[in-house]
C-alpha positions in Angstrom: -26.2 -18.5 5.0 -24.9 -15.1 5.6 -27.0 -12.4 5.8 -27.2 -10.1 2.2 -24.5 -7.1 2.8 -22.6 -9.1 5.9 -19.3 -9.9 3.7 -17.4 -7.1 2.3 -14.3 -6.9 1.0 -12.2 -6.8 4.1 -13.7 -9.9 4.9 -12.8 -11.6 1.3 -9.4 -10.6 1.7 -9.5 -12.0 5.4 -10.7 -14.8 3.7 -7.9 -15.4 1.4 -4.9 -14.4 3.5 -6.2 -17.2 5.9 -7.1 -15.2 9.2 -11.0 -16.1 9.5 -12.2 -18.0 12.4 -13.9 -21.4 11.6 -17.4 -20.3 11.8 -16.3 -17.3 9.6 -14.6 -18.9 6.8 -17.8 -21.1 6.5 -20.0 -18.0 6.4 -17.6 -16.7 3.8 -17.5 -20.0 1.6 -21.4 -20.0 1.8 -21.6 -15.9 0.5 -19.0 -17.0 -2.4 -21.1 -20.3 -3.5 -24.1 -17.4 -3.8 -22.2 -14.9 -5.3 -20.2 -16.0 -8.3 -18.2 -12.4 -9.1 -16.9 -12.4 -5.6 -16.1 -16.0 -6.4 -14.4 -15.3 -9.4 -12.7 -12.0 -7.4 -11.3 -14.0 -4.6 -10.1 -16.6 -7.3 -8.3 -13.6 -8.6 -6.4 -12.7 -6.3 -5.3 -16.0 -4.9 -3.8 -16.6 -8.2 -1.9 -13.0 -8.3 -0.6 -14.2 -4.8 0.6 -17.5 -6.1 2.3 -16.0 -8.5 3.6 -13.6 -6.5 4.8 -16.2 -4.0 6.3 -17.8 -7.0 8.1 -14.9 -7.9 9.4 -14.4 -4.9 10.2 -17.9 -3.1 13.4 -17.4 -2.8 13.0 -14.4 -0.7 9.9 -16.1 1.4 10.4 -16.7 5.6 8.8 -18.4 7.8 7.6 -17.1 11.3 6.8 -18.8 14.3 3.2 -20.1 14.8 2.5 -18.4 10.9 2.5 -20.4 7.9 4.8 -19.2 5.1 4.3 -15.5 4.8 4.6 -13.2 1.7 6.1 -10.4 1.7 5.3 -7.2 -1.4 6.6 -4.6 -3.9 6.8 -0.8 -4.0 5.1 1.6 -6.6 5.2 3.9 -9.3 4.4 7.1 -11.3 2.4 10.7 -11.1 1.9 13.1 -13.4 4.3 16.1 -13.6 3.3 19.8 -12.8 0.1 20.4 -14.9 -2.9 21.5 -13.9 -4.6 19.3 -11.2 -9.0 18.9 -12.5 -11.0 20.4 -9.7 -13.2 17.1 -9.5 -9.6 14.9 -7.8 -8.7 18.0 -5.8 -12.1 17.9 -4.1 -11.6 14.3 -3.8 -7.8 14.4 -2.2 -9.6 17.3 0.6 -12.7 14.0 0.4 -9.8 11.5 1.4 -7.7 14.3 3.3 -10.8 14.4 5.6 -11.8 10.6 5.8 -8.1 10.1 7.0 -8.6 12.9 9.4 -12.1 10.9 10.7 -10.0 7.4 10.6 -7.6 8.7 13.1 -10.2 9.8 15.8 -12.5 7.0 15.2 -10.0 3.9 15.4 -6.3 3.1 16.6 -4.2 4.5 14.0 -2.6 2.7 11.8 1.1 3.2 13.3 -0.9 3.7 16.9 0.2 1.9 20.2 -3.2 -0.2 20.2 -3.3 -3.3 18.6 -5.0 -3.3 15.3 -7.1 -6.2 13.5 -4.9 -7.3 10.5 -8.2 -6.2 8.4 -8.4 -2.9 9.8 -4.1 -2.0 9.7 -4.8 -3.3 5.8 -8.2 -1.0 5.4 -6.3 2.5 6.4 -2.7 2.1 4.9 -4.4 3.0 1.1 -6.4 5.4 1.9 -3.6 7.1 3.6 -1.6 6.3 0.5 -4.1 8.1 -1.8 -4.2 11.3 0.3 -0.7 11.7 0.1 -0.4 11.1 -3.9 -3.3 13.2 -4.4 -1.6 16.0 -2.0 2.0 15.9 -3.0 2.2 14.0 -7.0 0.5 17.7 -8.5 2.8 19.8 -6.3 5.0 21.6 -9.0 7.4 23.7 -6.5 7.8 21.6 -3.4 6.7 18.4 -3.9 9.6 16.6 -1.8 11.2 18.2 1.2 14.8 16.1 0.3 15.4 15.7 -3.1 17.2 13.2 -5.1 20.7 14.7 -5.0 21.1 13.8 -0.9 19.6 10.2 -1.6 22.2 8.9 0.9 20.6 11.2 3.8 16.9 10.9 2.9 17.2 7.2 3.5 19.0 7.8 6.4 16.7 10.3 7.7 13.4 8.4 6.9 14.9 5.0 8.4 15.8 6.9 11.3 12.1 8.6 11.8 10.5 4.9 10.8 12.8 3.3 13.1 13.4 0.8 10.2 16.1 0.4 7.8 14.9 2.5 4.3 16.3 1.1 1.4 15.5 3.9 -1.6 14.3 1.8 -4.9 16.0 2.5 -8.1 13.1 2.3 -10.8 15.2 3.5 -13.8 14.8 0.5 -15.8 11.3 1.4 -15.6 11.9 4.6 -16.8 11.4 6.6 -13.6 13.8 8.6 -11.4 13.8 9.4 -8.5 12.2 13.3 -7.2 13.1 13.0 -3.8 11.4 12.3 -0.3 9.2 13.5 2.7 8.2 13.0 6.4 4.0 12.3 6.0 2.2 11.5 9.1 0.3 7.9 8.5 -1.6 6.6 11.2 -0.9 10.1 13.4 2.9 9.1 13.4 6.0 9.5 11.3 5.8 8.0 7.7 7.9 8.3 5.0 6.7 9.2 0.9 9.5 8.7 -1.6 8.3 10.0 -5.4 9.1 9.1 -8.7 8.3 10.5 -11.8 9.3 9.2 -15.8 10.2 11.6 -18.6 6.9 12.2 -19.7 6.1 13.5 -15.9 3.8 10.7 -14.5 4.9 10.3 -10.7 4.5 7.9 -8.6 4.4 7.8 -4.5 5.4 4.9 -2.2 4.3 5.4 1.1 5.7 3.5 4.3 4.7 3.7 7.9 5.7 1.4 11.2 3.3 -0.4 13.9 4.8 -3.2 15.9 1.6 -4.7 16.5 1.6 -5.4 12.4 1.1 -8.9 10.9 2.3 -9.6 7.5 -0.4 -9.9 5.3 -0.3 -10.9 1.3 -0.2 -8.5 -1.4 -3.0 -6.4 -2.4 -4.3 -3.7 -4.3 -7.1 -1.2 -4.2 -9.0 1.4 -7.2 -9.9 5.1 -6.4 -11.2 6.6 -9.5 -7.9 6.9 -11.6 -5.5 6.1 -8.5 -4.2 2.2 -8.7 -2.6 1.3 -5.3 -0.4 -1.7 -4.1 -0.1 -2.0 -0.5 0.8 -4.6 1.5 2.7 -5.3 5.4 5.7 -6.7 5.9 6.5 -7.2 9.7 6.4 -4.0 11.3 6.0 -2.0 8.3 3.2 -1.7 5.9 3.9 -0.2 2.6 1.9 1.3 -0.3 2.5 2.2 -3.7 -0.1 4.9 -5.8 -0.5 6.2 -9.0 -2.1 6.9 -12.1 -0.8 4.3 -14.4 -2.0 0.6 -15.1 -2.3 -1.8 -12.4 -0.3 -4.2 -14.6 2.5 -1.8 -15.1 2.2 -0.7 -11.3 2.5 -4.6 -10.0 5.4 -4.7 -11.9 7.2 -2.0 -10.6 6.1 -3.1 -7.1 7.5 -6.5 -7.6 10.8 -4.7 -8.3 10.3 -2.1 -5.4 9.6 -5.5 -3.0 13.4 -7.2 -4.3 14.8 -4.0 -3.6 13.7 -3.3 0.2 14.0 -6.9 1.2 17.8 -5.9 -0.2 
């Protein structure tokens, strides 16, 4: 039996994406036969990725010595210029400065070293978050490329990813497209495309590049009001942030997902 406070989360979503050891996945197994809302968690999200895998099985590959892997969407909305609460800015410097700490204290997300699938998985939303909470309540320069030179911010971002940068159209959501920025995730080039809907919710998709990535199933994380989507996809982990639903931000991630795997 596992010792009280030895599975966290990273270890339930380890769990379900299949990349425990033996001896792990039993520890695991035991925790969740003692602990019925992790149960009843983890049941969760298997069924979100089955139906995700449903969703998108005509799009799934197959990689040598890796089971079928499942690949994720893109995300949503932020709120337009109004006055950002002093509580979340004190939380973006909170996150600002834990992404700061992250760098120093462990290979970076988009770093040389190899990560741990848990670990590339642990910083890509917090990184995410950061960046909504820095850029979304920006009212004069939110995006350094706006929306008018789409055709050169995705050739610029692909070119500083080093990855092909398809740019999502999310009007039949309702949201348009603001524009672009370089962001550094993982002390390296990123890219953060924004969107925002009439009524001024934005919302931030963030993408960064490590070659020592594995794809991992799709996942999602709460920070106070911030919903994020995340998920990697080869090289290339992606996150989606903002302050909408979680059912309405899956959606639009599913969407974002069709439209980068082109």
């Amino acid at each position: 039996m596992p010792d009280p406070g030895s599975i966290d989360e990273k270890d339930l979503h380890a769990y379900v994406d299949g990349q425990l050891d033996a001896a792990r996945n039993r520890e695991v197994e035991a925790w969740l036969a003692a602990h019925p809302d992790d149960a009843a968690m983890v049941a969760d999200w298997r069924a979100q990725n089955d139906g995700i895998r449903a969703l998108f099985s005509n799009y799934a590959r197959s990689e040598p010595g890796d089971p079928e892997l499942l690949r994720k969407p893109e995300a949503k909305a932020v709120r337009r210029p109004r006055p950002f609460p002093v509580p979340q800015m004190a939380a973006s410097l909170v996150l600002l400065g834990a992404g700061i700490a992250i760098g120093q204290a462990m290979p970076s997300l988009l770093g040389r070293a190899p990560l741990s699938v848990q670990q590339t998985a642990a910083a890509l939303p917090q990184e995410a978050r950061s960046a909504f909470l820095i850029y979304a309540s920006d009212v004069r320069h939110p995006v350094e490329v706006g929306a008018d030179e789409q055709e050169h911010l995705a050739a610029w971002l692909g070119k500083r990813l080093d990855h092909p940068l398809r740019i999502p159209d999310l009007s039949r959501f309702g949201y348009r497209l603001v524009g672009g920025r370089l962001v550094p995730v993982g002390g390296k080039a990123g890219a953060m495309l924004m969107y925002e809907d009439a009524g001024g919710e934005r919302v931030t998709v963030l993408a960064g590049r490590n070659d020592a990535n594995r794809t991992t199933s799709f996942r999602y994380a709460t920070e106070g009001t911030i919903e994020t989507f995340y998920w990697i996809d080869g090289p290339v982990g992606y996150a989606l942030s903002g302050e909408i639903s979680r059912e309405r931000l899956r959606k639009i991630a599913e969407e974002c997902y069709r439209q980068f795997e082109g």
